[in-house]
SEZA-790481 format. One record per residue: z, y, x of N, C-alpha, C in turn. Coordinates in pm, whole numbers, plus 50000, padded with zeros to 5 digits. Example, Ala and Ser with C-alpha at 12.3 -4.5 7.8 and 13.67 -1.06 7.14 Angstrom:
2
507804943151319507804955051230507804967051320/507084977551285507144989451367507875000351290/
***
This chain:
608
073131853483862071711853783894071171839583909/070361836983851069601818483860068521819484010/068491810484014067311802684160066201810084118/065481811584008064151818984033064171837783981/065171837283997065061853083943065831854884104/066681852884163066981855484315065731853784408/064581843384381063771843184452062441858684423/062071857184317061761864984244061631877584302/063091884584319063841900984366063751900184490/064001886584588063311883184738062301887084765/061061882584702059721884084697059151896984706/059841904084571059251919284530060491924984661/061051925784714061151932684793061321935384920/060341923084971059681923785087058671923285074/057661920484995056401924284997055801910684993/056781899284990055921884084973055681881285148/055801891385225055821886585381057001873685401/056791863185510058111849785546058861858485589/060201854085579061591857285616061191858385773/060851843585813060761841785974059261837886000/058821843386104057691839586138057611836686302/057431823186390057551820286498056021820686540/055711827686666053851823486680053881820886821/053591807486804053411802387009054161807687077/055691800287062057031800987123056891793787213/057141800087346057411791287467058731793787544/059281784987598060641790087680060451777887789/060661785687898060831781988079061791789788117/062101781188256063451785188342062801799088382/063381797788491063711813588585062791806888690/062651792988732061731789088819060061786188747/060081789288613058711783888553058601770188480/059501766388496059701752288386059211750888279/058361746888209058121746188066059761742288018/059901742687861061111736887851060471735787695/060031743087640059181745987483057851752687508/056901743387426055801752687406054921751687292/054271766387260053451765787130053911757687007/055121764986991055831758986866055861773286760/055161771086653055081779686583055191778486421/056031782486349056941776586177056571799286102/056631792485970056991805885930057661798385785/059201807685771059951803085658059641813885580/059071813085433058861820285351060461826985233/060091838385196061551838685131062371836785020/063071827885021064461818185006064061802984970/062791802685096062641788385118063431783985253/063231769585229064051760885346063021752785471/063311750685549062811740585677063621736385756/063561722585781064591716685855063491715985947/064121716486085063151709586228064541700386257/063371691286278064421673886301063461668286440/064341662886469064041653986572064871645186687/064851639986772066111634186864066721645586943/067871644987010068181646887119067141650587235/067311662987308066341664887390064701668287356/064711669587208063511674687138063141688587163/063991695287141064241709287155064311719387066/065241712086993065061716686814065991726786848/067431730486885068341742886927068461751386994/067441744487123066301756687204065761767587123/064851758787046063901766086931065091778686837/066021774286806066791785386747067651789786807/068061790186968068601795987061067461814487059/065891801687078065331817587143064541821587029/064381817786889064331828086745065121835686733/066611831586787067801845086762068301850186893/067391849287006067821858587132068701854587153/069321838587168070721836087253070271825187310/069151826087457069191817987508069801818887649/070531808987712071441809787848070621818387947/071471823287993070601829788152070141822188212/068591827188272068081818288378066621814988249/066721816788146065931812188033064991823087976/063861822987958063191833187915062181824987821/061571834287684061341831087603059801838387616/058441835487583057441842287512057001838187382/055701848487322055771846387172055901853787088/055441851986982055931865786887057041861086757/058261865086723058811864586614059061875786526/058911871686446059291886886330060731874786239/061501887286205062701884186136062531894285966/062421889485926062291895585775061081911985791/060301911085856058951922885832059061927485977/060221928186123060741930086208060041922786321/059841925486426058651921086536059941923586680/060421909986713061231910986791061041911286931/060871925686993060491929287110061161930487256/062451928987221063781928887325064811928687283/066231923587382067381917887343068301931287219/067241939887161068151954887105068171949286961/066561939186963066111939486865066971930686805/067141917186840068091904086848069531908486777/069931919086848071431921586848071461931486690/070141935086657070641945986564070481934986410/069791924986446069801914586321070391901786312/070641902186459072111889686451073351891286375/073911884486304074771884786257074471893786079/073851899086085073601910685947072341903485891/070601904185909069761900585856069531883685897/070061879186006070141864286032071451860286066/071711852086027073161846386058073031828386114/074071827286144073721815186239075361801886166/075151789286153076301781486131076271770886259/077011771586299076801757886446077701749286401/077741733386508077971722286459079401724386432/080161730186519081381728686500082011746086528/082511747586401083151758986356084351765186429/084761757686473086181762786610085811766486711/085031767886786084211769686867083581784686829/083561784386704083461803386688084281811886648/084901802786611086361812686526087411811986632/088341826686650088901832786729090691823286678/091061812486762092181802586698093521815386708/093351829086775095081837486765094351848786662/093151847586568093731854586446093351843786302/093851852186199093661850086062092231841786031/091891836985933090471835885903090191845785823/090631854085781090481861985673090061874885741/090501881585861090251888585894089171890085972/088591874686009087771868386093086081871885961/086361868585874085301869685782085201884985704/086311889385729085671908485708085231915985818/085501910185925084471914385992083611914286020/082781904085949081281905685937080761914085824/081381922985767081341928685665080321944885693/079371945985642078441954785725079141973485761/080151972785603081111983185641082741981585576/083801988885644084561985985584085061991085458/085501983685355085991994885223087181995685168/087991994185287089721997685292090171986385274/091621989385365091801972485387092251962085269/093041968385155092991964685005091481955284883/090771966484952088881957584931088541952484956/088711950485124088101942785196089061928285159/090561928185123091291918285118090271908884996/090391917584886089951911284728088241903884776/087691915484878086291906784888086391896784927/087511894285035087321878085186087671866985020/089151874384957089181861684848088021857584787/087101866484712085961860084649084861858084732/084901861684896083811848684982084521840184950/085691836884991086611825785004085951810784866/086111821684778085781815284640084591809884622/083911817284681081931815284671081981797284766/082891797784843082541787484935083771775084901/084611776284790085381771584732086871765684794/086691775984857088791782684931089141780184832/090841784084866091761790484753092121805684867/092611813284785092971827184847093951824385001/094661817484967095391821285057095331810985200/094191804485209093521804385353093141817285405/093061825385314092721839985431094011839585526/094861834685524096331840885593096581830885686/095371817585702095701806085785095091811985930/095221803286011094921801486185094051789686144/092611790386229092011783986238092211764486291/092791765386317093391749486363094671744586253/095231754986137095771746486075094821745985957/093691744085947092431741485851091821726885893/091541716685824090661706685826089451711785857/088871699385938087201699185956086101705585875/086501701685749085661704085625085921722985605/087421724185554087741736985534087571746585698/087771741985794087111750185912085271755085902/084541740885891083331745885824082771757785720/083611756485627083901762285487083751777485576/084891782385597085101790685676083861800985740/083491789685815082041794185924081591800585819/081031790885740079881793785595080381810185550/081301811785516082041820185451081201837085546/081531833085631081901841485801080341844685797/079521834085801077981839585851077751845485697/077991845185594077451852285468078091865085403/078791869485570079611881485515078851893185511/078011897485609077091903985589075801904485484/075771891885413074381890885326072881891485406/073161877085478071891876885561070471874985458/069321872785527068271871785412068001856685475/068451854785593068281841085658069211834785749/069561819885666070491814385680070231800685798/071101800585907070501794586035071761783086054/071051772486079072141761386050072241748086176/072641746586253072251738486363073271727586324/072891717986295073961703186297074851707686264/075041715686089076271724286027076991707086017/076531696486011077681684985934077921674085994/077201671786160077101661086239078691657086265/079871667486263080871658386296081771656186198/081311659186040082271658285937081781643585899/083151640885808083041627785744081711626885607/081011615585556080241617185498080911622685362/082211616485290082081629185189082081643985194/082601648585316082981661185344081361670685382/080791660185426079631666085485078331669885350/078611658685251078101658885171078171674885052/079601673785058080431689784991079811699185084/079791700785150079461705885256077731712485223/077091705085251075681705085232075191711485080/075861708285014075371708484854076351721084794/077291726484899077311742484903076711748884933/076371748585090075141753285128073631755285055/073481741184993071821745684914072441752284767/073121752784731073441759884612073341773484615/074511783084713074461795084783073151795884795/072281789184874070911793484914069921797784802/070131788584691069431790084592070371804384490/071291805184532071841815184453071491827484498/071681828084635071051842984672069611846984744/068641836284709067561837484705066951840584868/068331828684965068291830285103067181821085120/066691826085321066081816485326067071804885453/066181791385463067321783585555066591778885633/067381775785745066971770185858067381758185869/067441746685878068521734585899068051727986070/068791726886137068441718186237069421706686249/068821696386245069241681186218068781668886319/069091658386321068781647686392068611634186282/069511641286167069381625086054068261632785957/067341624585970066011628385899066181627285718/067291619785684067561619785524068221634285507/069041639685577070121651785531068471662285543/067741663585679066611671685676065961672685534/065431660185464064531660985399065551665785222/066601661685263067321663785141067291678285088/067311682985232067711701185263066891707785210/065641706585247064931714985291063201714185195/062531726285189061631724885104060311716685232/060301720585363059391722485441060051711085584/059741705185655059761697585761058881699385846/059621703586037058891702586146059791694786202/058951684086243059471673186388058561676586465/060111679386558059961682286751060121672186802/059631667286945059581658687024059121661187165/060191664887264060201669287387059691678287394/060421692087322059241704087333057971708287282/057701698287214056051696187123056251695786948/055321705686910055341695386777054651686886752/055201678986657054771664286644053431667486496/054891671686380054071668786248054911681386157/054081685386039054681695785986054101693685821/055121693585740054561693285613055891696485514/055211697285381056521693185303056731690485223/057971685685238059411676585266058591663385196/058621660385100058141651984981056801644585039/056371653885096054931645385151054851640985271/055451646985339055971638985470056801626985429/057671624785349058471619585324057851604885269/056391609385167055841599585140054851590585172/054121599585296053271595185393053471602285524/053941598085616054301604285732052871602685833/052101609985904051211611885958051131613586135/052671606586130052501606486316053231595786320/052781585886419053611571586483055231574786467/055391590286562057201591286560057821596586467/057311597586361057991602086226057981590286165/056991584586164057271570486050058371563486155/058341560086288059541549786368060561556986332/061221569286305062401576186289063181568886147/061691572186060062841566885917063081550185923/062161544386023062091528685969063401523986074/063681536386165065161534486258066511533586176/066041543586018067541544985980068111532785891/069391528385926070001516485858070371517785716/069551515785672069521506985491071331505185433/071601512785320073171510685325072721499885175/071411496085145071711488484998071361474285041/071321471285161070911455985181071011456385354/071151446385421071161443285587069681439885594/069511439485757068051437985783068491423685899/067271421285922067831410586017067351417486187/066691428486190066601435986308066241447886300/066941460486316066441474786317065281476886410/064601483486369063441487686427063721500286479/063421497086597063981508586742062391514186829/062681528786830061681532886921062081531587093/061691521787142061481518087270061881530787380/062251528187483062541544487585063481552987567/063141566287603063941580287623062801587587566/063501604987514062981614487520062831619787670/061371621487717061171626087819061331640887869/061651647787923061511661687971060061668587974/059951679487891058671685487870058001686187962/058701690688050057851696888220056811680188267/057351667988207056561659088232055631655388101/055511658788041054581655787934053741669087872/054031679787945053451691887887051721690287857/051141685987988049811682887953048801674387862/049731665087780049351654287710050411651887565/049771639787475050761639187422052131630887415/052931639787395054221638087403055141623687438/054541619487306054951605187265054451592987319/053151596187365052441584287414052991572887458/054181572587542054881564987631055541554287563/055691560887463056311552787316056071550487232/054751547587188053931549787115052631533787134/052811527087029052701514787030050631512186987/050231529986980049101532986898048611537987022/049641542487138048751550487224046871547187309/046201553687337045121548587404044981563087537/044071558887634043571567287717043551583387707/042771587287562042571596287540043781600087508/045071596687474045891604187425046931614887524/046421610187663047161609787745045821622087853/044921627287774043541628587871044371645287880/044681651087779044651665387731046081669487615/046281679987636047711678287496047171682887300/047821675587257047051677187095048101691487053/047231690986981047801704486908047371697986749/048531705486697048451703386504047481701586450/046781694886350045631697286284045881698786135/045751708986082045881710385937045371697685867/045721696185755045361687185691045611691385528/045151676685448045261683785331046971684185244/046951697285175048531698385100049541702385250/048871712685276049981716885378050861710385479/050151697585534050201686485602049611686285712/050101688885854049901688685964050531677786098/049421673686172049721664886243048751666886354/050241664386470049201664886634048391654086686/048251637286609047841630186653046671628886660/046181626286767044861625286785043651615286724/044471605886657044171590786631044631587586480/044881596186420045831599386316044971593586187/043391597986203042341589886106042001576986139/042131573386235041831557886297043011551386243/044361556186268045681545386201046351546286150/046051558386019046811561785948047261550685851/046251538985837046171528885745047661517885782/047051518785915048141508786009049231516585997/049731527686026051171534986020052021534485881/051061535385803051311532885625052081517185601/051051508985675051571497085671052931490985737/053141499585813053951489485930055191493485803/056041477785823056551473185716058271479585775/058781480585611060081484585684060891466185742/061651469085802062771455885857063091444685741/062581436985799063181425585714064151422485652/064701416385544066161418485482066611406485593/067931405585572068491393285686069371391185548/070861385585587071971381585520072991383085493/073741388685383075211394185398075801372485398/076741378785475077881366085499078881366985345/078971360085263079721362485163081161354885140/081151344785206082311341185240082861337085396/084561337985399085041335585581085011326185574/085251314185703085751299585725087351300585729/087331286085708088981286085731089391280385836/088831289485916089471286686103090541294886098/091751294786101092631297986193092191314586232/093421324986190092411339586293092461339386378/091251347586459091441345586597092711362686614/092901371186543093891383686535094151382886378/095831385786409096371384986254096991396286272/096711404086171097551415486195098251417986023/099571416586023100741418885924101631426985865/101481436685786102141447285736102271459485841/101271462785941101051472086023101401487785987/102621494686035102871508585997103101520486100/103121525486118102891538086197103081551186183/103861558086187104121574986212104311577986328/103601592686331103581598486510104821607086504/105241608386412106391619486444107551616486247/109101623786261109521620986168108981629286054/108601634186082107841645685972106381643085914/105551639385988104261633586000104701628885856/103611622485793103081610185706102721597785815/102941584585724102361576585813100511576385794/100811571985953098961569086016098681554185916/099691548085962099521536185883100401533485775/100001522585681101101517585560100921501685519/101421496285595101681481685565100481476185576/099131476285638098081475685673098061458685714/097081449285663096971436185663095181435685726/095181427185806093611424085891093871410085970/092571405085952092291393785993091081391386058/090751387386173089491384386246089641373986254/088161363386252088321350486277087401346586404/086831338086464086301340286599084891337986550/084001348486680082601348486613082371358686491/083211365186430083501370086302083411386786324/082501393786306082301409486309083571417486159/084321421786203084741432086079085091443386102/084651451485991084481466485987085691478085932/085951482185974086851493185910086691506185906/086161512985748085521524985730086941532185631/086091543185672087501556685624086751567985696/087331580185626087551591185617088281593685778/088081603385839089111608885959090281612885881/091651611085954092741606385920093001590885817/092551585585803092411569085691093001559685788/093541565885912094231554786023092971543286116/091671545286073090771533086168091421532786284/091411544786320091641545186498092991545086564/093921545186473095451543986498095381527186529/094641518086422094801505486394094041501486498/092611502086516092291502086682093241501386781/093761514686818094501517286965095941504286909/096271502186832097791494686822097231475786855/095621476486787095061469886847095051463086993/094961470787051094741471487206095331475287301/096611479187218097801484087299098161496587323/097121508787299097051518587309098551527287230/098591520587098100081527687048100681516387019/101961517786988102911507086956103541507686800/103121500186700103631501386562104701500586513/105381506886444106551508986442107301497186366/106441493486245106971479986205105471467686194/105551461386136104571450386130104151441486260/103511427486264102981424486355101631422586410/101221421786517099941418186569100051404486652/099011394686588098961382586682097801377386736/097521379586847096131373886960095641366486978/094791357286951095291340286990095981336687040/096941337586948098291329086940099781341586985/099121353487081100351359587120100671371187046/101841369487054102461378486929102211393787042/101371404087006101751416987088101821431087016/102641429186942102881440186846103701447786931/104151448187053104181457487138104001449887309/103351457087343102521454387454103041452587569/104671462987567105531464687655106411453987686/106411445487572107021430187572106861421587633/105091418587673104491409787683104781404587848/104991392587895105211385288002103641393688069/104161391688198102651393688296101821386488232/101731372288256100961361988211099911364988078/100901367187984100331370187811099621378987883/100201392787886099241402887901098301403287971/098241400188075096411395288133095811387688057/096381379587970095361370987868095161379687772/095871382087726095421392587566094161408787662/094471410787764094291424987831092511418687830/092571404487914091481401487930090381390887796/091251390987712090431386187543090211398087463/090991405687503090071419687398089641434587477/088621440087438088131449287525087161459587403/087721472787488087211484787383086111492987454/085351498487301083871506687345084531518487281/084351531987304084641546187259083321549787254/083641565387153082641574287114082031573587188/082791583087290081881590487406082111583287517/081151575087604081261569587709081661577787835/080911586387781081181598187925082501598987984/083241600787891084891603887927085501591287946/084941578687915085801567187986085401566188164/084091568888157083131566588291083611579388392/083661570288553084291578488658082711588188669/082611602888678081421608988715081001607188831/081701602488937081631601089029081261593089110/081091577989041081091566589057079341562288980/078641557789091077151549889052077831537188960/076811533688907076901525188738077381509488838/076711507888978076951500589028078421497089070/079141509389131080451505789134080971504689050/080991511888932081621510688821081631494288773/080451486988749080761479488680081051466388782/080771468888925081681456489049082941458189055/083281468689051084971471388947085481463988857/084681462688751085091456388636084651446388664/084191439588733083791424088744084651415588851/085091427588941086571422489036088201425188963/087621429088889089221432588776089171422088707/087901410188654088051403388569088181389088659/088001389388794088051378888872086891373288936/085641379388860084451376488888083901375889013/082571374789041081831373489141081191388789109/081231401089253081031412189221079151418189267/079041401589331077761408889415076451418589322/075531420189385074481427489352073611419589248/073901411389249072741402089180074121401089057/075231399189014075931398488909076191410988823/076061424888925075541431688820074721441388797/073371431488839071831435188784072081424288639/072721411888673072791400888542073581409188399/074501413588463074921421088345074421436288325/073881443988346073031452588305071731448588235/071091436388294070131425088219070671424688081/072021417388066072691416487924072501424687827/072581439287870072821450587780071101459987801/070581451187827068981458487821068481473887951/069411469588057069211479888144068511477488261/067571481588338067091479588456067781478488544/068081475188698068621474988818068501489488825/067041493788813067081509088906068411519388803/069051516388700069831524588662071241518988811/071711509688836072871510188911073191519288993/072091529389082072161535389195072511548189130/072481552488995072861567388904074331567488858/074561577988851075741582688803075991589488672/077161587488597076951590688475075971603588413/075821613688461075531626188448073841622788448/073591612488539071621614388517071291603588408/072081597788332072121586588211071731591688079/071291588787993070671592887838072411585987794/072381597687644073551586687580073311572187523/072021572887505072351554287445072371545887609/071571547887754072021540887858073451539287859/074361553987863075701555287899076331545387789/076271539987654076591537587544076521520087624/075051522587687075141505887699076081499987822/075601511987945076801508788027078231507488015/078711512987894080231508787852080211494587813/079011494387695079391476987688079161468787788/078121471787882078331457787998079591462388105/080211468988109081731467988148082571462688076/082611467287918083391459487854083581445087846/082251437987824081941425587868081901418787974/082361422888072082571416688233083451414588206/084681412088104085821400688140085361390688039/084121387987991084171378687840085341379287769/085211391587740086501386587555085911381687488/087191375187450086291368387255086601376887156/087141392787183087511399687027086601414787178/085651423087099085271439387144085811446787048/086291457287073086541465986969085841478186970/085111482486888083951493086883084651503586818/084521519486862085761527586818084441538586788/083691540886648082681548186626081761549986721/081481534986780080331538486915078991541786930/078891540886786077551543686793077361560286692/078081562886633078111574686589077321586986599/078041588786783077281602886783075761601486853/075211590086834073661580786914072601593486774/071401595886838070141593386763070101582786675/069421581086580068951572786506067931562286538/067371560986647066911555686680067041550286835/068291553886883069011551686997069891537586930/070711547886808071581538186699071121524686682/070131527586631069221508886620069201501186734/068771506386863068991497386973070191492087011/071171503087003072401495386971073201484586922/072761488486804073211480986664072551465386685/071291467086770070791457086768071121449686879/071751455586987072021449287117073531444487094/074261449687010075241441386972075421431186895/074751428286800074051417686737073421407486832/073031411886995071851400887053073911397187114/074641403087176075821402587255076671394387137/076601391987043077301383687008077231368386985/075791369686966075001358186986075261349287090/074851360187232074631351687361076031348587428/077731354987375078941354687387079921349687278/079261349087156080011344587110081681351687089/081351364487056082521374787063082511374886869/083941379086865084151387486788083961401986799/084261405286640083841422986693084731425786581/085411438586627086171451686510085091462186545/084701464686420083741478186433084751488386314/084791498386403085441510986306084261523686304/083611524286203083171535186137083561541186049/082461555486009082571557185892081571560985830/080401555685849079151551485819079011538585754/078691540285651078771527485555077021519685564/076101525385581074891522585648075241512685767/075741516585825076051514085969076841501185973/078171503285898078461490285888078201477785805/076951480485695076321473085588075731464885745/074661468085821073921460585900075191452386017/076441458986044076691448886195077701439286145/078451441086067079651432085991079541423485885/080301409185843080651404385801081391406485641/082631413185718083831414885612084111431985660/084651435285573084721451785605086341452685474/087151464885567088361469785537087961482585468/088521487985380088351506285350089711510785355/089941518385471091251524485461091131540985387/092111542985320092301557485315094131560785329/094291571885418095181579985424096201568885465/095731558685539096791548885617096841533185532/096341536485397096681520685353094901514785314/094961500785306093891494985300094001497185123/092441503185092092441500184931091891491984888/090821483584983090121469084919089781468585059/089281451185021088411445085161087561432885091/086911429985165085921418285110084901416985189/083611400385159082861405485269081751419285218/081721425685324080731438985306079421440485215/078971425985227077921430485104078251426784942/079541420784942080171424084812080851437584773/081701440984870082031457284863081001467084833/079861468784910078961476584900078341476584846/077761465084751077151461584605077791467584542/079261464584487080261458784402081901466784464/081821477584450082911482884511084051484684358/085261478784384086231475184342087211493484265/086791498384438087901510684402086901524284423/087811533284383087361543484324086671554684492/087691551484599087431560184691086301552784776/086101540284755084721529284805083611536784736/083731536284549082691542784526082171554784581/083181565884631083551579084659082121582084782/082471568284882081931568885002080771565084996/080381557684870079101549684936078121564984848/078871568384748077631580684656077521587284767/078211592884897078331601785030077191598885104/076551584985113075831581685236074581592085184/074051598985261072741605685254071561598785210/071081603585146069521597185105068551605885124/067121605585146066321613985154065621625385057/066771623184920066041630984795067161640084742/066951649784710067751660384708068891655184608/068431651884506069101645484359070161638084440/070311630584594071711628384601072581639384665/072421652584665073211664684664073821664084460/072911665484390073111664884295074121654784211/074401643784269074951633084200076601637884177/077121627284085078531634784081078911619484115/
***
């Protein structure tokens, strides 16, 4: 069946009514909270809409209470219809969950049952059964549709990769033959080629069975790639609604144009990302006005008098700004980031870390993590190491820092040999312990919950020998762009890019001259990301650090590094400095990664 004859048989047999229709959705607590309001989309059928926006927008809210699974304590008003269906109570929810709407969430283990089969896991969404012989031959050709081989039906969910666990999900929500396909951050924790396969199954299927889609996203290129139609949320509000292409080509609200001019450029460096200033605020404080104002570099009096609501516009182009004819000229204009400079060649200082035929297996059976792995930092000198999950970054990190011990090769520190850590004299090791210092994903889990930002980091400033008073660390929260009034909080009342920054001004209370960044900016907003990206850039400046940055965002590491490594499957396959690689990539799995990075136009689903 082709894309317009599936749409076609969609059409004629519903009557041309949207798949989904949302009308002035609101959701509050159990105490009256606003939490969403007057958010209203209709997906037509086997069209697409991504709703994008940051963290704390309320984009999974929004498809929590379209499909009746919002937490207790949560209540929803509003009207939705689900394919001609007018959803009146939780009977209604339950009788089209899973059968006429189906749902994919970020991470697929989390739904799948790890003590059975996958195979048996995906006939049971099967609307009836047709003996267990049928039902076997059908799971193989889902299996196939989503490009298995047969005999993952017979696996356990945990001995499946990231990618093939996904696969799976996909498989699982299309067992029934929904008419609408519901997708919340289906690819936020896969690697970019995987995510890419990933995605460009998904719109294929969609177009094959003349589904319609939902995408909910935070990276505004995968949104626009997706999807025929675009709504950005922002604390419960909508912002702007159009589509895809025309939003894309004139964006009509202040926080849609700062979103894309946030995302990092993988074909050239900038010399400063352009960052939206603040936090997403909590609705219950901005319900009466608009949203953004606070952040919002256009704001005036009036914006703040009353709350905007959408205004149609022309070509199916809607926008809440109030001011939107006054600066649309100015919003058009504001320029993307300046190019800055790739570094194209090292000095010949001496490294400040030499690291020499580096190898590694976790077990005798294993493969190695590592394979004779060669790296060099010089001081002052940012370098990057991108790969695939499993490609060893993070093995080479922790052996880095002491975390594992390599089985052969060496590591040398300025000057100390610590290719195992357990060796090292007291002496060395407080020097090496206190010259290199690591940032992780997730800050949360390094940080005591228990402990105000203040103790935490007079801790680390009496661990490094320092002076711990009150005024040393307001200076170092100063460093990393934080107010005093954050010291008196505890991890739990922190945004992730604060928590992100409070790791680095701990890390930096012993002055190393080497940080090691372990995907720290990763799981950030895009416009959290930039402040980052950019506050490590001001921290190297004002310290004079080296940096190991391990991603696997090639965007990401085009803007913060120097020289950049590409590992796959444990061995280095090229290195060079980064804007020769990423111009000019040598090997085949470099090329692999950089066709992966997302772009905002569908045609890079399409590329081979």
């Amino acid at each position: 069946m082709t894309e317009v004859t599936a749409l076609v048989e969609t059409a004629d047999r519903f009557g041309g009514e949207p798949a989904l229709v949302v009308d002035n959705l609101c959701v509050t607590t159990a105490t009256g909270t606003p939490l969403l309001s007057e958010v209203s989309f209709e997906v037509p059928r086997g069209r697409s809409l991504a709703i994008v926006g940051e963290s704390g927008s309320g984009k999974s809210l929004t498809v929590r209470a379209v499909l009746g699974l919002l937490p207790a304590g949560l209540s929803a008003t509003g009207g939705i219809r689900i394919a001609g269906r007018t959803m009146e109570g939780p009977s209604d929810f339950a009788d089209v969950r899973g059968q006429t709407v189906s749902l994919i969430m970020q991470d697929p283990f989390t739904l799948l049952n790890p003590t059975r089969r996958v195979g048996r896991q995906i006939s049971d969404g099967f609307p009836r059964s047709r003996g267990r012989q049928a039902d076997g031959e059908e799971v193989v050709r889902r299996l196939a549709e989503v490009g298995l081989a047969p005999e993952i039906a017979d696996r356990y969910p945990h001995e499946l990769s990231g990618g093939m666990r996904q696969r799976v999900g996909i498989a699982a929500a299309l067992a029934a033959d929904p008419e609408i396909l519901v997708a919340d951050e289906p690819t936020t924790a896969l690697d970019v080629t995987t995510q890419r396969e990933v995605l460009t199954l998904v719109k294929t299927i969609q177009a094959q069975r003349g589904m319609s889609f939902v995408l909910i996203t935070h990276d505004l290129r995968v949104g626009f790639s997706m999807s025929d139609e675009v709504l950005v949320l922002y604390a419960g509000q909508m912002l702007e609604r159009g589509v895809s292409s025309t939003v894309l080509d004139r964006q009509r609200h202040p926080y849609t144009r700062a979103l894309l001019l946030a995302e990092p450029p993988v074909e050239h460096r900038v010399a400063t990302l352009p960052s939206v200033p603040g936090r997403v605020p909590a609705h219950v404080d901005v319900v009466g006005r608009c949203a953004f104002a606070e952040r919002c570099r256009w704001a005036q009096l009036n914006c703040v008098a009353h709350r905007p609501t959408l205004k149609p516009e022309a070509g199916q182009h809607s926008s809440s700004c109030i001011r939107i004819d006054e600066i649309a000229d100015d919003i058009a204009a504001t320029n993307a980031p300046v190019a800055g400079f790739d570094v194209t060649t090292r000095t010949d200082a001496a490294p400040l870390v030499s690291v020499v035929g580096l190898s590694k297996r976790f077990s005798s059976t294993a493969q190695l993590a590592l394979k004779s792995v060669d790296l060099e930092i010089r001081a002052g000198e940012a370098v990057g190491v991108v790969g695939e999950s499993g490609s060893g970054k993070t093995t080479l990190a922790r052996c880095l820092v002491g975390l594992e011990t390599p089985d052969t090769g060496s590591i040398v520190v300025e000057g100390i040999d610590c290719s195992s850590y357990r060796g090292l004299s007291r002496r060395d090791l407080a020097t090496v312990r206190s010259g290199i210092q690591m940032v992780f994903q997730d800050p949360f889990s390094t940080l005591n919950p228990a402990r105000t930002v203040k103790a935490t980091l007079a801790e680390a400033l009496q661990a490094a020998g320092r002076s711990s008073s009150s005024g040393d660390v307001r200076e170092l929260l100063d460093l990393v762009g934080l107010p005093d009034s954050v010291s008196i909080k505890r991890p739990s009342a922190l945004s992730g890019g604060q928590l992100q920054r409070v790791a680095f001004a701990r890390a930096v209370s012993r002055r190393p001259s080497i940080l090691v960044c372990d995907e720290s900016v990763s799981a950030l907003d895009v416009s959290v990301q930039a402040q980052i990206i950019d506050l490590l850039a001001e921290l190297r400046r004002e310290m004079s650090m080296a940096l190991l940055f391990i991603t696997h965002d090639l965007a990401v590491v085009r803007q913060v590094t120097d020289h950049v490594y590409v590992l796959r499957n444990g061995e280095c396959v090229e290195d060079g400095p980064t804007g020769r690689v990423l111009d000019q990539p040598q090997h085949t799995y470099t090329r692999a990664l950089l066709a992966s990075v997302p772009r905002s136009n569908a045609s890079w689903l399409k590329e081979n």
